[in-house]
N, C-alpha and C positions, 0 to 999 in steps of 0.2 A: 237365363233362358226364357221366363215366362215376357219378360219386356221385347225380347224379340220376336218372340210370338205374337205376341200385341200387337209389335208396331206392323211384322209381316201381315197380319190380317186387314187391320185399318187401310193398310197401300192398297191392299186387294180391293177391299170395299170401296176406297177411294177409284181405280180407276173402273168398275161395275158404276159406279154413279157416275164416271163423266163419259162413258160411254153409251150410258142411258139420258145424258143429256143434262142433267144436275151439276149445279152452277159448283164451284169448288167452296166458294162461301158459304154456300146451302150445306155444304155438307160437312164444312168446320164447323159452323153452328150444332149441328147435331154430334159431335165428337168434344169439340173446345169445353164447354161448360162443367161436365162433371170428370173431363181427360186431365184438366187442368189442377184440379183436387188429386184424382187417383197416381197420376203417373210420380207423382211426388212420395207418396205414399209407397208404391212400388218398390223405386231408388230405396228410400231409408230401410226396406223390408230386406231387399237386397242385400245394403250392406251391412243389417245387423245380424244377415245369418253370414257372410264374409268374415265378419269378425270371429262370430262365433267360431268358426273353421282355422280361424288363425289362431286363436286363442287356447283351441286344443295343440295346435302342430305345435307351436313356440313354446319354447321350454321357459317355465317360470322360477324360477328358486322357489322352494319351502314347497310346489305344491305338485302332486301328483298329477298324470294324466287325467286322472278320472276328476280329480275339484277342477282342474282346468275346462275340462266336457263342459261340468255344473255349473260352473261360471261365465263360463260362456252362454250357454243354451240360457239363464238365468239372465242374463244382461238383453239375450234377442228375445226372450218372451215378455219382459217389461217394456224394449222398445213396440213389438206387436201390438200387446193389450195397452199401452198407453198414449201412442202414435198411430199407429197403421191401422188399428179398427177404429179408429174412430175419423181416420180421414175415409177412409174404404167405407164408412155409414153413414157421412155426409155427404161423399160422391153419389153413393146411391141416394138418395135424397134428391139430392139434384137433378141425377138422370129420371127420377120417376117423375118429381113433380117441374123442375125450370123446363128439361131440354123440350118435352111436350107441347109447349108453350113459343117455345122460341123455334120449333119445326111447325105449328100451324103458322106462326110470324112469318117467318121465312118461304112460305109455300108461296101464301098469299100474295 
């Protein structure tokens, strides 16, 4: 749900800028650079709470519902803290300091 949300906002934003006249280049620029980072980020965040979900429902031998929960939720909190924030901390990085940079480029 949140990547759909995403991507439904950005199409908004997208056509608000070309009906304000803004080149569609202009305005990848300003989405591409730190989109390119995060959306990847997104995906794997996705599917390690997926798993997680699965990993309760599917029945394992030897382990109860509730170690299945723990191990799950344990596997998508390692992918989190060792994947997804630190793409989600370089995206922003980027969006603060590249895309600034590449929208005064781009104006000009």
């Amino acid at each position: 749900l949140p990547i759909m949300l995403t991507m439904g906002i950005v199409g908004y934003l997208l056509e608000l800028a070309r009906v304000s006249g803004m080149e569609v280049l202009q305005f990848a620029g300003l989405i591409l650079p730190h989109g390119v980072i995060e959306i990847p980020a997104v995906v794997i965040a996705t599917a390690a709470i997926l798993n997680a979900g699965i990993m309760m429902v599917t029945t394992t031998p030897g382990k109860t519902v509730g170690e299945a929960w723990l191990t799950g939720n344990t596997e998508a909190i390692r992918v989190m803290v060792g994947i997804v924030l630190p793409l989600l901390m370089i995206a922003a990085m980027v969006e603060a300091w590249v895309t600034p940079q590449i929208a005064l480029w781009l104006i000009h």
